[in-house]
DSSP file (Angstrom, degrees, kcal/mol; ACC not computed):
  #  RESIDUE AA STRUCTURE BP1 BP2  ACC     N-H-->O    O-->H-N    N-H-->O    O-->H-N    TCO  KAPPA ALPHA  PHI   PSI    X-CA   Y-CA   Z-CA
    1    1 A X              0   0    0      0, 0.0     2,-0.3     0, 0.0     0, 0.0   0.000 360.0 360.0 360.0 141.6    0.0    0.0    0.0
    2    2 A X        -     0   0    0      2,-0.0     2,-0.4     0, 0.0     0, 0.0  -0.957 360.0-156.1-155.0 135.3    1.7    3.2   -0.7
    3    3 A X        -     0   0    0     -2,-0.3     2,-0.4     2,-0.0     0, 0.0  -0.873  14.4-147.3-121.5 148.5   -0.6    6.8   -0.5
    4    4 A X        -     0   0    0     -2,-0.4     2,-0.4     2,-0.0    -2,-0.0  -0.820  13.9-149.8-104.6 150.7    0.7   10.0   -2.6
    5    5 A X        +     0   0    0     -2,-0.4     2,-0.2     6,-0.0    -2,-0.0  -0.766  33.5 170.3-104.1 151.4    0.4   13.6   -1.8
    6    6 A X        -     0   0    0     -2,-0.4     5,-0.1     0, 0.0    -2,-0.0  -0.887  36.1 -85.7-143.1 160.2    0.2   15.3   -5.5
    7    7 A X     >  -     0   0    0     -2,-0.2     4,-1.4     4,-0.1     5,-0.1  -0.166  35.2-111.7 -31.0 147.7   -0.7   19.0   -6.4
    8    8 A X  H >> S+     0   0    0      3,-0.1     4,-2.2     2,-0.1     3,-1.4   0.999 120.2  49.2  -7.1-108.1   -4.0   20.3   -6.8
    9    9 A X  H 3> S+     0   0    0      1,-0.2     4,-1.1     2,-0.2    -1,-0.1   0.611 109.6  45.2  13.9 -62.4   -3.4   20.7  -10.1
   10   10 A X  H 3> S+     0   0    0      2,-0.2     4,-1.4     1,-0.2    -1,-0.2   0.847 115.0  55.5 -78.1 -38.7   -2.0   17.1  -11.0
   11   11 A X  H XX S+     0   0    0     -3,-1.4     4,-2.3    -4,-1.4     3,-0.8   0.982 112.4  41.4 -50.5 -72.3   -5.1   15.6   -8.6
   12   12 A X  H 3X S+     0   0    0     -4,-2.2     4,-1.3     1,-0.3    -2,-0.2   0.707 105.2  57.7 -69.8 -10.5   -7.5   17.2  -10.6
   13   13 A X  H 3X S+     0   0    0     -4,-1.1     4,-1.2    -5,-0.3    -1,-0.3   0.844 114.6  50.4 -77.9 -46.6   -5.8   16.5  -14.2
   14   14 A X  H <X S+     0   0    0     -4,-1.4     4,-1.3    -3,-0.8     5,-0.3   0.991 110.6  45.7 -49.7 -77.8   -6.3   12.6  -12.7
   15   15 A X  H  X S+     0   0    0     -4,-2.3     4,-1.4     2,-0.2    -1,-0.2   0.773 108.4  50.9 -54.4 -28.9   -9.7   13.1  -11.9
   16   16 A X  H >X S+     0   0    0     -4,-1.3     3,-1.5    -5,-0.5     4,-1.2   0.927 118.1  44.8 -52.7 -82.0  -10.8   14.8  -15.2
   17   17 A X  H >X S+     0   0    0     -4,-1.2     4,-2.5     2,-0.2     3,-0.5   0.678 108.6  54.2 -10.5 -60.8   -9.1   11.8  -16.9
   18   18 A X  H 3X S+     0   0    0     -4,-1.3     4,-2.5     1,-0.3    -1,-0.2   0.871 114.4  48.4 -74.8 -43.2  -10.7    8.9  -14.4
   19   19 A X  H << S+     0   0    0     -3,-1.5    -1,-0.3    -4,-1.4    -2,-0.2   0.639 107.1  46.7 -91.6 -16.0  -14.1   10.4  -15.4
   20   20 A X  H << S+     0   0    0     -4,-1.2    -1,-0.3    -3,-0.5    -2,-0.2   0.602 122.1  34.1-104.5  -5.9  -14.1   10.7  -18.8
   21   21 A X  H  < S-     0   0    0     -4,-2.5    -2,-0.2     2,-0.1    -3,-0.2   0.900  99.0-118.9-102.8 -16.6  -12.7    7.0  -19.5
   22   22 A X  S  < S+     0   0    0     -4,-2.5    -1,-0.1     1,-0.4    -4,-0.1  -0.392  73.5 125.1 127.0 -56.5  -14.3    5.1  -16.8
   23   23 A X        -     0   0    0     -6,-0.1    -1,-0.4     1,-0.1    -2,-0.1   0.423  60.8-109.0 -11.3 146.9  -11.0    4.2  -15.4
   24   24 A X        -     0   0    0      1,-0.1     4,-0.2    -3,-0.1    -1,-0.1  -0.099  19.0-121.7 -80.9-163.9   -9.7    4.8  -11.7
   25   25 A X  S >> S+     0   0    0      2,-0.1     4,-0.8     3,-0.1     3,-0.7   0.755 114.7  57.9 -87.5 -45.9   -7.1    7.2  -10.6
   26   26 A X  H >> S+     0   0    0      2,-0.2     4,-2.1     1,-0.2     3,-0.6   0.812 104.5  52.7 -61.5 -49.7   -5.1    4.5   -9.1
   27   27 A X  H 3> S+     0   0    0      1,-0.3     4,-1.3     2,-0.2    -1,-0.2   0.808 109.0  48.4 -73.9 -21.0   -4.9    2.8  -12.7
   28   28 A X  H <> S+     0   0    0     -3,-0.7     4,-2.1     1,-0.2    -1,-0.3   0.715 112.5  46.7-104.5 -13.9   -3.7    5.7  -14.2
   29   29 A X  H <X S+     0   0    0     -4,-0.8     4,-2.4    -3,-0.6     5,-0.3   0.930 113.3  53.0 -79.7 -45.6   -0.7    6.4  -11.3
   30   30 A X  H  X>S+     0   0    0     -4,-2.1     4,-2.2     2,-0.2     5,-0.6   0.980 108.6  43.7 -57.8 -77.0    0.1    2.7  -11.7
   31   31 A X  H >X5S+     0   0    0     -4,-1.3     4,-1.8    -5,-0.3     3,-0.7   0.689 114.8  57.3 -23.3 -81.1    0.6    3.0  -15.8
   32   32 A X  H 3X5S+     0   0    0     -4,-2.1     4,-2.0     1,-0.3    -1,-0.2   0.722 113.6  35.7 -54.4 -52.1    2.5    6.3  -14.8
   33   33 A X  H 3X5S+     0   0    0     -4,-2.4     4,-1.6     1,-0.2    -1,-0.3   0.948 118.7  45.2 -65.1 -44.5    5.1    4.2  -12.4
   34   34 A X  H <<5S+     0   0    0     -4,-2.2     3,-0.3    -3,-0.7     4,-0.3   0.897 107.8  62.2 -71.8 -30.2    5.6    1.1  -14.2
   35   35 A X  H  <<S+     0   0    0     -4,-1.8    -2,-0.2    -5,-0.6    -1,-0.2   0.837 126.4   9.0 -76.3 -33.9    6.0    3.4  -17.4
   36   36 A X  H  X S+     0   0    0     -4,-2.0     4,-4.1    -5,-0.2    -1,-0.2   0.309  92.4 103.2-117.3  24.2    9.2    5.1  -15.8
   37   37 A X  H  X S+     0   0    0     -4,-1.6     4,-2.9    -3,-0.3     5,-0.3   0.992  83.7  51.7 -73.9 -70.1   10.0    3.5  -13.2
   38   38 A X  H  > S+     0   0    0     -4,-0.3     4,-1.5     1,-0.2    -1,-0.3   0.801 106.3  51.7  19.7 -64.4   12.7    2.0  -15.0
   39   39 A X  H >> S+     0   0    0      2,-0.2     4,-2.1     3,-0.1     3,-1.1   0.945 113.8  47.4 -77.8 -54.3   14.2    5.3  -16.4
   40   40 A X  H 3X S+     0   0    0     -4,-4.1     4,-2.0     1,-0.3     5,-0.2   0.998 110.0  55.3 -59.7 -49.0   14.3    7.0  -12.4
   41   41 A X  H 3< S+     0   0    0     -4,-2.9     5,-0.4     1,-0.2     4,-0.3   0.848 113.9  39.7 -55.4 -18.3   15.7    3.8  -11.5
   42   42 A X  H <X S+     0   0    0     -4,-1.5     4,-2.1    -3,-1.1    -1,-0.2   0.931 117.5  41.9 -41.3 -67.8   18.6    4.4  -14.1
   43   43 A X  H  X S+     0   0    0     -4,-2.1     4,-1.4     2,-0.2     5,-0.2   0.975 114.6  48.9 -85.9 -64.2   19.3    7.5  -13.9
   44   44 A X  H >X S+     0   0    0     -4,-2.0     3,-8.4    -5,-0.3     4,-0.9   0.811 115.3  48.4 -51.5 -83.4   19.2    7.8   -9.7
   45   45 A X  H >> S+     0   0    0      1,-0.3     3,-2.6    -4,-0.3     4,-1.1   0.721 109.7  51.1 -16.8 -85.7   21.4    4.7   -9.4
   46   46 A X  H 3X S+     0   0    0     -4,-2.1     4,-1.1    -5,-0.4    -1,-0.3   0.737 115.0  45.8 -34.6 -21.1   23.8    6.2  -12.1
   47   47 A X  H <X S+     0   0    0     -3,-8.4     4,-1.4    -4,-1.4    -1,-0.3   0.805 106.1  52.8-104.8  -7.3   23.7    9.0  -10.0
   48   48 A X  H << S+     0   0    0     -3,-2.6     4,-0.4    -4,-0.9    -2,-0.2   0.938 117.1  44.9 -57.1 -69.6   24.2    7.1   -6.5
   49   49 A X  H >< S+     0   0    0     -4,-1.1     3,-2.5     1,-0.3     4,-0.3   0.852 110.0  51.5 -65.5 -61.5   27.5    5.5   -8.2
   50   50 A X  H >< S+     0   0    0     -4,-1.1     3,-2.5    -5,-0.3    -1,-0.3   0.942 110.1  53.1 -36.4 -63.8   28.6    8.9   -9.7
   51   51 A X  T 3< S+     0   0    0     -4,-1.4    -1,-0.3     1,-0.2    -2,-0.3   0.838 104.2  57.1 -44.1 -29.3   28.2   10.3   -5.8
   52   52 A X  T <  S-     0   0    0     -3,-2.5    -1,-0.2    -4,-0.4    -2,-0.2   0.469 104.0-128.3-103.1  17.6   30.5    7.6   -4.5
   53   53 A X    <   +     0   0    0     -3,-2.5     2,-0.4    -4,-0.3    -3,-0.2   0.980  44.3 173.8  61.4  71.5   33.8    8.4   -6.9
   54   54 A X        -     0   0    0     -5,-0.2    -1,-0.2    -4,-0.1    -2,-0.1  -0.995  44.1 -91.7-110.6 124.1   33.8    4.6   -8.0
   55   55 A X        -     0   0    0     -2,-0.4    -1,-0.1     1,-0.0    -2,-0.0   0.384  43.9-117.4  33.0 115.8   36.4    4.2  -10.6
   56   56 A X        -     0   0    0     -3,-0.0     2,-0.2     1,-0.0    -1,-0.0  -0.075  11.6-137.9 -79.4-151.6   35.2    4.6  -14.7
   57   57 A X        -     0   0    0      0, 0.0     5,-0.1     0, 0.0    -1,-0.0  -0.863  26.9-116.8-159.7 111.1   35.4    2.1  -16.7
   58   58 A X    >   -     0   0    0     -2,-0.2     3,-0.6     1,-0.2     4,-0.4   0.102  15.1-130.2 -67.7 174.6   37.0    3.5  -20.4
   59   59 A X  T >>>S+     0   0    0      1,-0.3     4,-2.5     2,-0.2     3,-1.3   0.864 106.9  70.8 -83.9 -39.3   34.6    3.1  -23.6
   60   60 A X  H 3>5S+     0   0    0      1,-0.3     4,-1.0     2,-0.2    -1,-0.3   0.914 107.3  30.9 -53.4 -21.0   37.6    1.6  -25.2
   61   61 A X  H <>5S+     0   0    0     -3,-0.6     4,-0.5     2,-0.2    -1,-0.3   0.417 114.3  62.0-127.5  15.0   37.3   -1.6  -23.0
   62   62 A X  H <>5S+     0   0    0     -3,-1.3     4,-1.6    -4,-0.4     5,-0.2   0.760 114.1  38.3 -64.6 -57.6   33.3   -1.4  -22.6
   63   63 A X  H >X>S+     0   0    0     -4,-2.5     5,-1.9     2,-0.2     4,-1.9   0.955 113.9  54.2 -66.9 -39.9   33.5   -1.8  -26.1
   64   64 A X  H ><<S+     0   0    0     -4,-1.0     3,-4.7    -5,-0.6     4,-0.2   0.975 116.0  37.9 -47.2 -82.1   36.4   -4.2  -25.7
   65   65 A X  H 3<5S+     0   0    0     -4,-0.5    -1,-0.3     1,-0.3    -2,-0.2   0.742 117.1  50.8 -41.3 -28.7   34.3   -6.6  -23.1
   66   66 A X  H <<5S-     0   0    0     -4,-1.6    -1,-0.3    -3,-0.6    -2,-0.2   0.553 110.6-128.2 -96.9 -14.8   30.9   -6.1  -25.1
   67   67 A X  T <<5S+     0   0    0     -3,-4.7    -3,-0.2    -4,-1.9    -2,-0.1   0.765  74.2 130.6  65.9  24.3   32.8   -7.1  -28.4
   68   68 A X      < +     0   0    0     -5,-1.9    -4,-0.2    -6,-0.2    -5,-0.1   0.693  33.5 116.0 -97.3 -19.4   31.6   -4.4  -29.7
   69   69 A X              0   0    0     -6,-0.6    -9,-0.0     1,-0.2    -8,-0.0  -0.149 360.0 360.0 -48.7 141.3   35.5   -3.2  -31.1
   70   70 A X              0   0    0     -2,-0.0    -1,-0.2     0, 0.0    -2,-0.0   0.592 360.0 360.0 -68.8 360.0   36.2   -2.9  -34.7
């Protein structure tokens, strides 16, 4: 179970929505998280790692390791 605050605004852009397809509010916040959840997890992790100085890793031996070198 997980509750949201959202704007005004964002609430009522939901509820317009809920009412003219039939659809809940909750269906359309679900779609919204499973549709990026993915991408926040990317990018915040990449940016967790970034925070912690961890060593790069050069493109030349990404590519190397992926086989991806000419």
């Amino acid at each position: 179970m997980l509750a949201v605050r959202l704007p005004q605004e964002i609430e009522a852009r939901l509820d317009f929505l809920a009412k003219k397809t039939g659809r809940t509010k909750t269906f359309y916040v679900r779609e919204a998280v499973l549709e990026h959840l993915e991408e926040l997890e990317d990018y915040y992790l990449a940016a967790s790692r970034s925070e912690k100085n961890l060593p790069g890793i050069p493109l030349e031996e990404v590519e190397r390791r992926l086989d991806l070198a000419d």
